[in-house]
C-alpha atoms as one frame of an Amber mdcrd trajectory, in Angstrom:
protein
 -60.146 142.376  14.924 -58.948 144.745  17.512 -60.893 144.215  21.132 -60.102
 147.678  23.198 -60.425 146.580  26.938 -62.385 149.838  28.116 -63.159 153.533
  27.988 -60.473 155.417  28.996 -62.437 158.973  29.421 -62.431 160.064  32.919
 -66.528 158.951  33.635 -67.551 157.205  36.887 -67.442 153.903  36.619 -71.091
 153.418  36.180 -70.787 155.305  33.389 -67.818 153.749  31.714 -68.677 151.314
  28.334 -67.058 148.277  28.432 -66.064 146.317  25.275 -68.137 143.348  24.299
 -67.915 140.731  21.542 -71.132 139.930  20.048 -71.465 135.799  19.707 -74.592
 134.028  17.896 -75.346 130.573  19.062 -78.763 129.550  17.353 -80.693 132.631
  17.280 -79.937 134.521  20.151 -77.136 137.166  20.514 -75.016 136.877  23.242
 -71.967 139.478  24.439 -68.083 138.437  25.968 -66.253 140.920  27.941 -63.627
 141.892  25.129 -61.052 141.946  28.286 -61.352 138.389  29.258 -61.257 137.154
  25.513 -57.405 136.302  24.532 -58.050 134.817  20.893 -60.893 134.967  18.266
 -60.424 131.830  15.944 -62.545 131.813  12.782 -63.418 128.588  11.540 -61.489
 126.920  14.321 -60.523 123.125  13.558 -61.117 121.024  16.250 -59.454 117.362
  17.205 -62.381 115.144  18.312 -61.891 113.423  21.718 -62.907 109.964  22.102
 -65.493 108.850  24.227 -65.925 112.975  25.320 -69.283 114.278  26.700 -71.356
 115.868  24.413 -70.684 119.397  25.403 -67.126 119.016  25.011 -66.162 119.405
  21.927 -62.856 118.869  20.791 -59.462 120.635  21.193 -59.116 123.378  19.289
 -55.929 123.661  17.269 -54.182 126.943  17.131 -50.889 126.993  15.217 -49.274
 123.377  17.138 -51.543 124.072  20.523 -54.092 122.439  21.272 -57.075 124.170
  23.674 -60.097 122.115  25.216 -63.196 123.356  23.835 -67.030 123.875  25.090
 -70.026 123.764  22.334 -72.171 126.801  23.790 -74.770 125.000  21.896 -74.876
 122.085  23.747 -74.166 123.839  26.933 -76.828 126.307  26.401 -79.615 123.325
  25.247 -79.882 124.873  21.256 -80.381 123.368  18.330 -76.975 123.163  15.837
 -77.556 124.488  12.814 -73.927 122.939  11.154 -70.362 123.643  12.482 -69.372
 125.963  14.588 -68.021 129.426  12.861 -65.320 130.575  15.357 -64.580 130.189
  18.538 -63.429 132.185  21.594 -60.529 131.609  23.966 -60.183 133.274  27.199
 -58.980 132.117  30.915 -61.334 130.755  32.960 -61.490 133.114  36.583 -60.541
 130.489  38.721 -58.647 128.740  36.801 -59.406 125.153  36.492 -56.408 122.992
  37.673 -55.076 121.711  34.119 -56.467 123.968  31.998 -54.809 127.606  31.481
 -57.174 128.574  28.532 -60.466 127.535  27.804 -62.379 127.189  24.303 -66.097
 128.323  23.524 -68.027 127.233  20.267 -70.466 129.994  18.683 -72.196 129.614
  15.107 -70.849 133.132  14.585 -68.826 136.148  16.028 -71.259 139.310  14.812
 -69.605 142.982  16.113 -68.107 144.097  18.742 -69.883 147.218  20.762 -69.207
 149.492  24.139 -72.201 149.080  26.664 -72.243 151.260  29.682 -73.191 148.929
  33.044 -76.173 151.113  33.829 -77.384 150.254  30.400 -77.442 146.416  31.363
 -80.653 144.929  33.137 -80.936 141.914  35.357 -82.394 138.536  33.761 -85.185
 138.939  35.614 -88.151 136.357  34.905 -85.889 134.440  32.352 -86.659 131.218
  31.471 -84.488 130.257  28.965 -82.420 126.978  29.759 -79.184 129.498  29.583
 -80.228 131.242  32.299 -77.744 130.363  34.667 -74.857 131.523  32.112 -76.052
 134.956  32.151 -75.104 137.923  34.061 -77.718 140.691  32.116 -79.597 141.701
  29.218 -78.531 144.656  26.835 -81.444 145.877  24.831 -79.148 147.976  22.733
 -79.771 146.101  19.317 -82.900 144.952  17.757 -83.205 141.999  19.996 -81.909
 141.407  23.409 -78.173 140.650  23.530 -77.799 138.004  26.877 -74.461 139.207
  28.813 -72.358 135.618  29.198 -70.775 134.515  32.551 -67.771 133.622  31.309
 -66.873 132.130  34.937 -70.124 130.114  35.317 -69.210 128.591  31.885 -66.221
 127.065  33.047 -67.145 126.136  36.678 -69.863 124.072  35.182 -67.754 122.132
  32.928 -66.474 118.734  34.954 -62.959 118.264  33.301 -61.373 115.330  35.372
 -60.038 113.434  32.769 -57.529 116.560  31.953 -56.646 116.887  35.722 -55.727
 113.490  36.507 -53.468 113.447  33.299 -51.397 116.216  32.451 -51.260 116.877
  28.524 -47.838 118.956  27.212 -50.438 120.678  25.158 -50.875 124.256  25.779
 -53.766 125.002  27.700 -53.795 121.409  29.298 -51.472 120.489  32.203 -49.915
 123.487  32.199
């Protein structure tokens, strides 16, 4: 799958769509900045960690390296509904010492689609318990699609394990 970063026409930036990969976790729809995403993994396979939390699911294997990896489910307080069906990696914006790539767990990756900013609304008068992982709501698509904080995903996940002990695994210690 091919993630273009932006468009390159000459709008104002108000006006320029910016890429987004379409996530399910449970039943809502949720969209990642295409730019910040570095890999898509279908059907990732994941190396349990002992004695983890429950939101941290695993490292993710991707051809020999090994990424730590968030459940959105868990994160997000939804019910599973079986094993995760991909997962996205990206860089968490500031980075978190130890970890140079960071894993997210959806049930599904759906489309990809261009959304201009002034098509994006607040999360005004939200109460889901995601709330705080959400920068907007696109109401492009049947149902809202929630806009994901990539950055308040990873500053809410306490990794101190991995940055006491450096790991020659890629994404860990590095």
């Amino acid at each position: 799958m091919t993630l273009a970063r932006a468009d390159p026409s000459p709008e104002t930036p108000a006006e320029v769509a910016v890429e987004y990969l379409l996530v399910r976790v449970g039943p809502w729809e949720f969209a990642i900045p295409c730019c910040q995403v570095r890999r898509l993994c279908p059907r990732p396979i994941l190396l349990p960690v002992p004695a983890a939390e429950k939101w941290f699911a695993g490292m993710l294997v991707l051809g020999g390296e090994a990424v730590a990896a968030a459940d959105l489910r868990v994160l997000f307080s939804l019910a599973a509904t079986g094993p995760p069906l991909c997962a996205v990696v990206f860089e968490p914006e500031p980075p978190i010492p130890g970890l140079s790539l960071l894993g997210i767990l959806a049930d599904k990756a759906v489309d990809t689609v261009r959304v201009r900013p002034t098509d994006v609304v607040p999360p005004r008068h939200m109460s889901r318990p995601f709330r705080r992982f959400v920068r907007g709501t696109w109401h492009g698509r049947s149902r809202p699609v929630y806009l994901i904080d990539l950055d308040a995903v990873a500053a809410s996940l306490p990794f101190p394990a991995l940055q006491d002990e450096p790991n020659p695994a890629r994404g860990i210690g590095t």
